[in-house]
N, C-alpha and C positions, 0 to 999 in steps of 0.2 A: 672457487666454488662454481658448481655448473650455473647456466645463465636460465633462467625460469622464461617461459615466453609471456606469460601473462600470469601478474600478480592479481590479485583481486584484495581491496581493501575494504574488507564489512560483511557480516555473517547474515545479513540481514533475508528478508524474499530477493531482491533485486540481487545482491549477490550470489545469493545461492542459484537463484535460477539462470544467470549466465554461466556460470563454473559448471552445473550440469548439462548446460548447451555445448557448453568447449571441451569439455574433457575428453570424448572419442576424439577431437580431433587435433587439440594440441594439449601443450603441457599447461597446465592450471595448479597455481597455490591459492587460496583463498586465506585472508587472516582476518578474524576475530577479535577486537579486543577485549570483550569481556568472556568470560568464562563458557557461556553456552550459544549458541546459534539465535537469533533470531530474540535478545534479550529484552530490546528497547521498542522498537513501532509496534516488527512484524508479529510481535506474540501478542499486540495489544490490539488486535483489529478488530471490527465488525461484525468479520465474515462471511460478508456478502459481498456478492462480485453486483455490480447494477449498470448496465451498458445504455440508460440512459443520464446517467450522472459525469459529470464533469463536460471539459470543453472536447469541441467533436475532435480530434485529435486522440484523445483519451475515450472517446468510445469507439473511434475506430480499433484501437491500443485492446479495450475490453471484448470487443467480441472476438478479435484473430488469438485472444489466451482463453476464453470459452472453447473456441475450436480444437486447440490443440491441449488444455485442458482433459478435455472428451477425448483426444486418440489417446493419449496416456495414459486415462482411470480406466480403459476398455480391456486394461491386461493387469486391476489389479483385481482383490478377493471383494471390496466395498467401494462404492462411489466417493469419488471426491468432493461434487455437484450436486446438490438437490434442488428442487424444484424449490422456490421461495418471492411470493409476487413482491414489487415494492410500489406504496401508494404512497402518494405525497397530497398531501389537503392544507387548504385554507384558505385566505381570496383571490374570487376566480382572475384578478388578474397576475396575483403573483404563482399560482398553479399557472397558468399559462405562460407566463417568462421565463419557469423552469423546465417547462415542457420540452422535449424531444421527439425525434423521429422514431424513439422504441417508446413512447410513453402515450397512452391513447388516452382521452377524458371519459369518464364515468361517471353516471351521476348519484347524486348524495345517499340516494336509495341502495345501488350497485354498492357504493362505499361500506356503509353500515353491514350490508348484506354479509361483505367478506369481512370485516371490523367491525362487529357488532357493541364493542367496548366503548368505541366513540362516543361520545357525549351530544346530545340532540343539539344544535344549535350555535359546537365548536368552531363547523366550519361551513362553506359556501361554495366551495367546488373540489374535485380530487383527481388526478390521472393518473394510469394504472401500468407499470411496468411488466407484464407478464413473463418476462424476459431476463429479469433476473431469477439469482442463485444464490443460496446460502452455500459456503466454501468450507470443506475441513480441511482447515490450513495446514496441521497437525502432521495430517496423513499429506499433503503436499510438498511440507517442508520436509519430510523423511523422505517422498521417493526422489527428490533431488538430493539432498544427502546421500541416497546409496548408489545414485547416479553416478556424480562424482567421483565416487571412489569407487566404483567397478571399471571408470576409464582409467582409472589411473590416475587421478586426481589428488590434491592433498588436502586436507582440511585443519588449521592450526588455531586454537582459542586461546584466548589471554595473550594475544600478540597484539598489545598495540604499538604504534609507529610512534618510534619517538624522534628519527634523525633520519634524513634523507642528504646523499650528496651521491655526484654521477650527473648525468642528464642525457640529451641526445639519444635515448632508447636503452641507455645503457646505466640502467640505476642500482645503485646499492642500496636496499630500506631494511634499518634495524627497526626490529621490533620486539618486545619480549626477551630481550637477552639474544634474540638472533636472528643474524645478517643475510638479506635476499637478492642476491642480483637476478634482474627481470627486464628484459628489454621491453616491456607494455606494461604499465601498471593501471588499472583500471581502479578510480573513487567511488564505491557505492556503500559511502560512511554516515549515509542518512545524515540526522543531524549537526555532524561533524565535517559535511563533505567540503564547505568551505576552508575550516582550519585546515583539514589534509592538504587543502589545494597548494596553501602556503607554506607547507613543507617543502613539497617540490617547484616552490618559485611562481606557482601558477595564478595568474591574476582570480581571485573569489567570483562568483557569478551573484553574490546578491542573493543568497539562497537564507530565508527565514525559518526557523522552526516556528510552530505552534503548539499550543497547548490543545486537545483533544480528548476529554473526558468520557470515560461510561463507568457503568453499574450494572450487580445484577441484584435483582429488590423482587420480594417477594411479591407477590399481588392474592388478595381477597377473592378478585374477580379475573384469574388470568386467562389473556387470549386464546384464543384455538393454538395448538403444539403446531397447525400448518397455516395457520395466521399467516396475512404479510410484512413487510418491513414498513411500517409508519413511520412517516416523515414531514414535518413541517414544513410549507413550502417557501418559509423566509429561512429557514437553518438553523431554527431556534430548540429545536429536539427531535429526536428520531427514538421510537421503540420497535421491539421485536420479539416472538417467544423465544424461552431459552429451557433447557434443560431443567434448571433450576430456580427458574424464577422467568422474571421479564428481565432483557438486557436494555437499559436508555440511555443517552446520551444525550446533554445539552448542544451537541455540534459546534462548541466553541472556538474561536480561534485569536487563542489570546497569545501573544508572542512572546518566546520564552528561550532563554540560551540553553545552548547544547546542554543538556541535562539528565540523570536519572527521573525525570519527571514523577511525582506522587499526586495522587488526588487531594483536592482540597476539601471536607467534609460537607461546607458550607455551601462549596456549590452541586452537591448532589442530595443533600437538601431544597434547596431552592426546585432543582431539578422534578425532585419525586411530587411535590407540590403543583410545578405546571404539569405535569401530565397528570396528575389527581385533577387537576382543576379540568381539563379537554375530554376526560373519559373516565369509563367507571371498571377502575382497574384494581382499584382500592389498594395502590402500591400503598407498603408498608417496610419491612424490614428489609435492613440494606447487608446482602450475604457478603459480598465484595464489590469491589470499587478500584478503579483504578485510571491516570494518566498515561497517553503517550504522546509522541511528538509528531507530527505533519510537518513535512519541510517543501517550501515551496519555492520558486523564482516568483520574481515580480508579476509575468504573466500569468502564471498557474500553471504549467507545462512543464515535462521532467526534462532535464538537461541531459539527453546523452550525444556522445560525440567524441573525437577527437578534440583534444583544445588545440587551437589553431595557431595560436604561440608557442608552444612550449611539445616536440615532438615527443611520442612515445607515452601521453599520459592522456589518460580517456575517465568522461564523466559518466556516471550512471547512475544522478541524483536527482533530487527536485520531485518527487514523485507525489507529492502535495495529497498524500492520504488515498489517494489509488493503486497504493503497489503492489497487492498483491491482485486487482481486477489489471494491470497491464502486465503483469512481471512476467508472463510466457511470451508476450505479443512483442516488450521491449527486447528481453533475453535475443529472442530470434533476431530481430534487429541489430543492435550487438554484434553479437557475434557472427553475422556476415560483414557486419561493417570492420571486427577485428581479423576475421580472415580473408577479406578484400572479394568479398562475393556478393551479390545480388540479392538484397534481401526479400521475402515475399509480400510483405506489406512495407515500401517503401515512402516513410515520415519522417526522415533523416534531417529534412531542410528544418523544419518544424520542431524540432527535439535539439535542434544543433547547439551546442555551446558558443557558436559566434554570430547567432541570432540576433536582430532589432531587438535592444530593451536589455542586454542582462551584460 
């Protein structure tokens, strides 16, 4: 059988968006093992891209995929990016601990002003992201899909890996009833990226999923359709307009094995209660509902890399619920580092799989 030069394991964003960085330039199979693309995290996201969230590693990650985000939506028929503020409230010193170099303070006045829904006495300080974007992931994740397969690319669903043997660059992986030789096999199996590791021998990085709840719930009283992303500045809920309602989420991060993850009733319940109690949104009926999974390293930082033991097998997990605000910024990353070039935003050390800690 011909030798593939880079397998790709996981249909997920991070998968999809390196297969459509590599395909003009070398040969790419990507395999899926559930039936459609993007089944388990990346269809369960937010939305929103916010480049003052997470650790500065991951904002530098979010704005160089803002950037090239923008050259790619500039040749389609509709934007991928909209315009969508995100404000974080509650006391002013934990707004201040979560604050950032993209996140400016506002005061309680300014807050209401744009969130008039808040509730008088909720909170005591808010900082304001301007800087974020609501994402149509939708339209992202297809023009990497057509990507793909206009270089030449392959895309195979219901493949998952069941047996691995071969090594030294030179591996054989069955999957789905059939056999891949690939001298580079790249893991971006989200909540699974561990197990994968240990197929091919590769010592686990410690990578945990979580559990990560939202809703979409109707509201009485719903925010402006260009509202911003509200955000609790301990991580205890986050709301936003949605099409159909209000989208919320408790922010939880309750740790859970690799899973088809389902929502628990009880906690979106709970949920539609604290944001009734903080604002007058008068949520009520809950249209859907649903879990996914956040996988992270100990530190919070996505593992991509070479693994330094085991040649020929490369990480591109850990993405701890930012992967689709870094997936252009990592991608590019990647796939310089898979074809031994010069990446333009160089975090290589920072991202490494043989990093302090994991």
């Amino acid at each position: 059988m011909p030798e593939i030069p880079v397998l790709i394991i996981g249909g997920g964003i991070a998968g999809l968006s390196l297969a459509s960085r590599l395909a003009r330039e070398t040969g790419v199979v990507l395999l899926e093992a559930e039936n459609e693309l993007g089944y388990h995290t990346s269809s369960r996201s937010a939305r929103q891209l916010i480049p003052s969230y997470g650790p500065p590693v991951v904002q530098d990650l979010t704005v160089r995929t803002l950037a090239l985000i923008r050259e790619l939506e500039a040749g389609l028929p509709e934007p991928i990016l909209r315009p969508r503020s995100f404000m974080l409230v509650g006391r002013e010193e934990d707004v201040r601990d979560r604050a950032s170099g993209h996140m400016h303070p506002i005061t309680i006045a300014e807050a209401t002003g744009l969130a008039p829904e808040l509730a008088a006495g909720s909170f005591e300080a808010a900082g304001l992201d301007t800087t974020s974007v609501s994402c149509n992931t939708d339209i992202l994740m297809d023009w990497h899909r057509a990507r793909i397969l206009a270089g030449g690319g392959r895309i195979l669903t219901g493949r998952r890996v069941d047996a691995v043997s071969g090594g030294e660059g030179e591996w054989l992986v069955s999957a789905g009833g059939d056999t891949f030789s690939a001298a580079v096999v790249v893991n971006a199996a989200g909540a699974w990226a561990d197990s994968v590791a240990g197929l091919f021998g590769v010592r686990p990085r410690g990578l945990q999923p979580y559990r990560r709840t939202a809703a979409i719930v109707e509201a009485g009283n719903p925010p402006a359709a260009d509202g911003p992303m509200v955000a609790g500045a301990l991580d205890n809920f986050y709301y936003r307009p949605d099409l159909e309602g209000v989208l919320i989420s408790p922010s939880e991060a309750v740790p859970s094995p690799p899973e088809d993850a389902r929502h628990r009733p009880e906690d979106v319940a709970d949920l539609v209660g604290l944001v009734n109690s903080l604002t007058r949104l008068e949520l009520g009926r809950v249209v859907r509902a649903w879990t996914g999974l956040r996988t992270q390293a100990a530190d919070g930082v996505p593992v991509v890399g070479f693994d330094d033991a085991v040649p020929g097998f490369f990480w591109l997990a850990g993405q701890c619920g930012y992967g689709f605000q870094t997936s252009s910024g990592i991608a590019e990353l990647a796939a310089a580092q898979l074809l031994g070039q010069r990446p333009f935003l160089d975090v290589s050390e920072a991202l490494s799989p043989a990093r302090t800690g994991l």
